[in-house]
Structures are given as structure tokens and as C-alpha cells.
N, C-alpha and C positions, 0 to 999 in steps of 0.2 A: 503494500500500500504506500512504501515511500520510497525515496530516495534521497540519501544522505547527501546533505552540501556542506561543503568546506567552508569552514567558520574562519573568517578574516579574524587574526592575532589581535587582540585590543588592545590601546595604547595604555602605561599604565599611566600616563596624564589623565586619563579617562576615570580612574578610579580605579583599573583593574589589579589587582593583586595576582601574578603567575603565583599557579598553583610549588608548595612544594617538590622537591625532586620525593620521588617515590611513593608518591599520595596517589591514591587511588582512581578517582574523580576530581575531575577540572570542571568544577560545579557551574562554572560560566560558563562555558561550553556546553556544559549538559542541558540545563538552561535553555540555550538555541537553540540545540539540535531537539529538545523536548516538543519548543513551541512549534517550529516547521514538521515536524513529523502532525504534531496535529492537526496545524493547517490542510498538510496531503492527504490524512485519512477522514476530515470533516467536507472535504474537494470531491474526494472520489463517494460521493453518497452512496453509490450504489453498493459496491463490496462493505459500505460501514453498515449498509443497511440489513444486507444479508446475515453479516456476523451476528449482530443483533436479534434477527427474526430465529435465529436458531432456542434462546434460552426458552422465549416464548411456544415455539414448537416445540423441544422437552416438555416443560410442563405441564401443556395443553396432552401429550398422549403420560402425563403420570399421572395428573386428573382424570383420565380415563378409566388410568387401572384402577385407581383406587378413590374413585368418587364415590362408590358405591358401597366403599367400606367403613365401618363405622369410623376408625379413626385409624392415626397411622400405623404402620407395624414396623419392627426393624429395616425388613428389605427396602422399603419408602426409603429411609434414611439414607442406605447406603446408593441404594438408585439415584437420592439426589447429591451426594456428594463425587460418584461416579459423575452424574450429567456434568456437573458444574468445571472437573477436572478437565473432562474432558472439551467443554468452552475452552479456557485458559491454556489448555495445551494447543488446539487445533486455532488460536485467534492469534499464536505466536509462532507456529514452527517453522512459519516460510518467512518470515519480517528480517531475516539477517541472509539466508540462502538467498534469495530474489533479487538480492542488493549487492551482493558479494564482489563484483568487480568493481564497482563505485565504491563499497568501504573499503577497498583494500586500496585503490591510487589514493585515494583521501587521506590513509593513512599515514602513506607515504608523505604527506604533504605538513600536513598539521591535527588530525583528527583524532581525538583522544578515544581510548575503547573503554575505559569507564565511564565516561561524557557518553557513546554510544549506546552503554547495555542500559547505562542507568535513564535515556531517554526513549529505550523501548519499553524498560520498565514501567516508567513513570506513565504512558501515554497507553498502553494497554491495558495497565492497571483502573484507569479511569475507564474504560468498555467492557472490564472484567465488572467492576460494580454497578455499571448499568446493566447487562446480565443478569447478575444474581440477585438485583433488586426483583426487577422483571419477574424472574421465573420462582423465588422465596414469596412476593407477592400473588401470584395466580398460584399456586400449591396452597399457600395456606390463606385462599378467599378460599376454594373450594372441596377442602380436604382437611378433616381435623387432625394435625400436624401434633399438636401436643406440646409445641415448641412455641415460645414468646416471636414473634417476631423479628423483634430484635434479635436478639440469641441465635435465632435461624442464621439473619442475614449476615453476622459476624462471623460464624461457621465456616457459613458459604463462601463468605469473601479471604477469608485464610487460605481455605482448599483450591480457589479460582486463582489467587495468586500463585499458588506452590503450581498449577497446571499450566501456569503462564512461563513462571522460570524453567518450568520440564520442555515448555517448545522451545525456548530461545537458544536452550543447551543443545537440543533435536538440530535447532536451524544454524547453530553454529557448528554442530559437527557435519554434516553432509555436506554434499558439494552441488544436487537439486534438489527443485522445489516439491518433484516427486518424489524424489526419495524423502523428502520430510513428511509428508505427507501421509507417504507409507509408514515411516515408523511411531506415528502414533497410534494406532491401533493397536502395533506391539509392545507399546509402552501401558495402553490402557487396561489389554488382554489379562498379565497377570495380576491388575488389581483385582481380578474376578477369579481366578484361579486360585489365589493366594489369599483368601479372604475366608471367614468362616460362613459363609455362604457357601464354599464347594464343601466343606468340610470341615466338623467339631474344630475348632481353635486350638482343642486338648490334644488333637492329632499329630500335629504339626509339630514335628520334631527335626533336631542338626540343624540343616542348612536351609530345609522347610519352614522354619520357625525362623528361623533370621532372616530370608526373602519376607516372611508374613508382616513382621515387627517394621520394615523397611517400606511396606507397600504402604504410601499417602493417604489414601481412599481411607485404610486401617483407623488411623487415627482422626479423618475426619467423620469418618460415622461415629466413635466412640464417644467426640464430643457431642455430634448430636442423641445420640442415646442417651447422655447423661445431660442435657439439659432437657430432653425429654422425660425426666422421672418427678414423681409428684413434687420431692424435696430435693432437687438439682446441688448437690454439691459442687459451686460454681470453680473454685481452685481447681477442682481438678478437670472439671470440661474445658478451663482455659488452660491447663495444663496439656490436656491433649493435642490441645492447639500449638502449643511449642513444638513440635518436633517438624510441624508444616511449616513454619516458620523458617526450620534450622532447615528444612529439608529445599524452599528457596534461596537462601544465604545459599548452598554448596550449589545447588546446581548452577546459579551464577557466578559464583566463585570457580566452577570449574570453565565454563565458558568467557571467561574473561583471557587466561591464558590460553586456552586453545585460539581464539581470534588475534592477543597478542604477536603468538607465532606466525601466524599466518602471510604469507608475502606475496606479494603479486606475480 
């Protein structure tokens, strides 16, 4: 949806402080290339439109399944934290693969790649929570969720971020837009494999039980299950929410040097 432009050096007469040597983010930079990135994807309406119409079609078929149930049950939970990941996976795995020969001369020139991830971040991030408002708002008008609202939409929007840093690592390691493409399904596959939805949680044993513990999804239904109970002990459903957290921090974290490296 964009294309990255070379951000003219500011003068520091201008105010501009250069970033430290070996800091991470050139926040002035990120800055620009944040706001241009939005301009391109509020330009091209039509693919912002599309991304969008997706949370809404989630919803509308988990209204289906379970409008006619008295209220929610586990699998609800974990279906909407699957949808949501998978939004935030599939709204970023092409946004660095697409662009890949204009980020790389650019870099060459002056374009920082923490200014870069951190303005995919930042601008996705924003259509990741129009999303999840969206489709947490049409699930619980017409489905008794059992979950606050709020609460819902905090869940969601942790699990849509951690789906969003899983594309941008996707879009950074490939070299096309189909191959990224393709690999989200096999990134989303063993959340469903690996979950105690295929099998007792008690099963899962060695290396089973560490893919299980590892898999997002895991820890985003847990939190929703546990603000789902009459007396939510809140500590710990924000605690489950940590590890989606830690689990965005590395997947950008890894995708910073792999782009790093990267040479024209």
C-alpha cells in the first residue's frame, strides 16, 4: 500500500537533534515516514477498504455460528482471537516484500530501519484497532460474549498487534508478495493444531508442550476466558496478555536485523 520516500536530512538549525550512534529509532524520521505511509494507505481507499470489510465479515459469519446460542463458549473465544490474528498478520505480510527495492536504494541513501518498522508499526497499528473495534463491537451487539466490552476490545487489540509484528517478520523475511502470503496460513495453521482445541492441554508433552506455550492464539484466549469468568481475576488476564506483548517486541526485534542486512 506504500512506498517508502527518502526523508531529506534536517538541518539541526531547524531544531533537529541527530539521533544517537547506536539508538535504535531516528524518531524524526519515523515521524515522516509514519505520516506519508498514511497519506498512501488513506489514497489508495480501495485496498484500505477491503482490509477493513474483512473484520466485519469475520464477525458477521461468528454471529452466525453462535447467535443462536445462549451465550458464549470457549471455542467463540478462541475463534475470535484466531480471526483477529489473523487480520494483523494478513494486513502486514506484504507492506515491506512489495516495497523491497525502494527500501533497500533508500537505505543506501539515508533511511533508517527502525524509522521504517517503527512507521509500519505505528500506521497499521491504527487499522489493526479499527478492526477489532469493528468486529468486538458486532460479536458482542449480537452474541452474549460474557466479556465487558472493554476487556474484549483490549484482548483483541494485544492479539491484532502480536498478528501484525508476525506479518512484518513474514514480509521481511521473503523475497515475494506470494510467498508472504502463502506463509501465513502456515503461521496460523499450528495455532489450531497446537491449541487445546485439537487436544486435552494435559497431552501435550517435550516439544509439544513448548510449541503449545509458544503459540499467541494460546495466550490470547486464556485472557479472554478469564475475563470471561463471573469474578475475573484481572492480574492475571493482563498477565496473559504479557507474553503477546513480549511475543511483538521479538518478532520485530528479529526483523529489524534481518532488513539491517539486507543490500541491494
Amino acid at each position: 500500500m506504500s512506498e517508502p520516500t527518502a526523508v531529506d536530512p534536517p538541518k539541526q538549525e531547524d531544531g533537529y537533534v541527530p539521533p544517537a550512534r547506536g539508538r535504535f529509532i531516528d524518531w524524526y524520521q519515523g515521524g515522516v515516514l509514519s505520516d506519508r505511509y498514511l497519506e498512501t494507505i488513506l489514497a489508495d481507499w480501495k485496498s484500505t477498504g477491503l482490509l477493513l470489510l474483512q473484520a466485519p465479515l469475520l464477525a458477521g459469519m461468528a454471529v452466525m455460528v453462535w447467535g443462536n446460542v445462549s451465550r458464549a463458549n470457549a471455542a467463540l473465544y478462541f475463534v475470535m482471537v484466531l480471526s483477529v490474528l489473523w487480520l494483523g498478520c494478513m494486513n502486514a505480510c506484504r507492506e515491506i516484500v512489495k516495497e523491497r527495492a525502494l527500501f533497500l536504494r533508500e537505505k543506501m541513501v539515508n533511511l533508517d530501519v527502525g524509522a521504517y518498522l517503527y512507521s509500519k508499526v505505528r500506521v497499521l497499528s491504527l487499522i489493526g484497532i479499527v478492526q477489532v473495534v469493528l468486529y468486538s463491537l458486532i460479536v458482542y451487539r449480537w452474541v452474549d460474549v460474557r466479556v465487558a466490552i472493554g476487556w474484549l476490545i483490549i484482548a483483541l487489540l494485544f492479539t491484532v498487534l502480536c498478528g501484525t509484528c508476525l506479518g512484518l517478520l513474514i514480509s521481511a523475511l521473503v523475497k515475494r508478495s506470494d510467498y508472504a502470503v502463502g506463509m501465513v496460513p502456515l503461521v496460523i495453521l499450528p495455532q489450531i493444531l497446537f491449541s487445546e482445541f485439537a487436544i486435552s492441554k494435559d497431552q501435550f508433552k517435550g516439544v509439544s508442550e513448548t510449541i503449545y506455550k509458544l503459540m499467541p492464539s494460546r495466550w490470547g484466549y486464556e485472557s479472554l476466558a478469564e475475563f470471561a469468568k463471573t469474578s475475573p481475576e484481572f492480574v492475571s488476564a493482563f498477565g496473559y496478555l504479557l507474553p503477546l506483548l513480549l511475543f511483538s517486541c521479538l518478532f520485530v526485534g528479529i526483523a529489524y536485523p534481518v532488513l539491517k542486512w539486507q543490500k541491494y
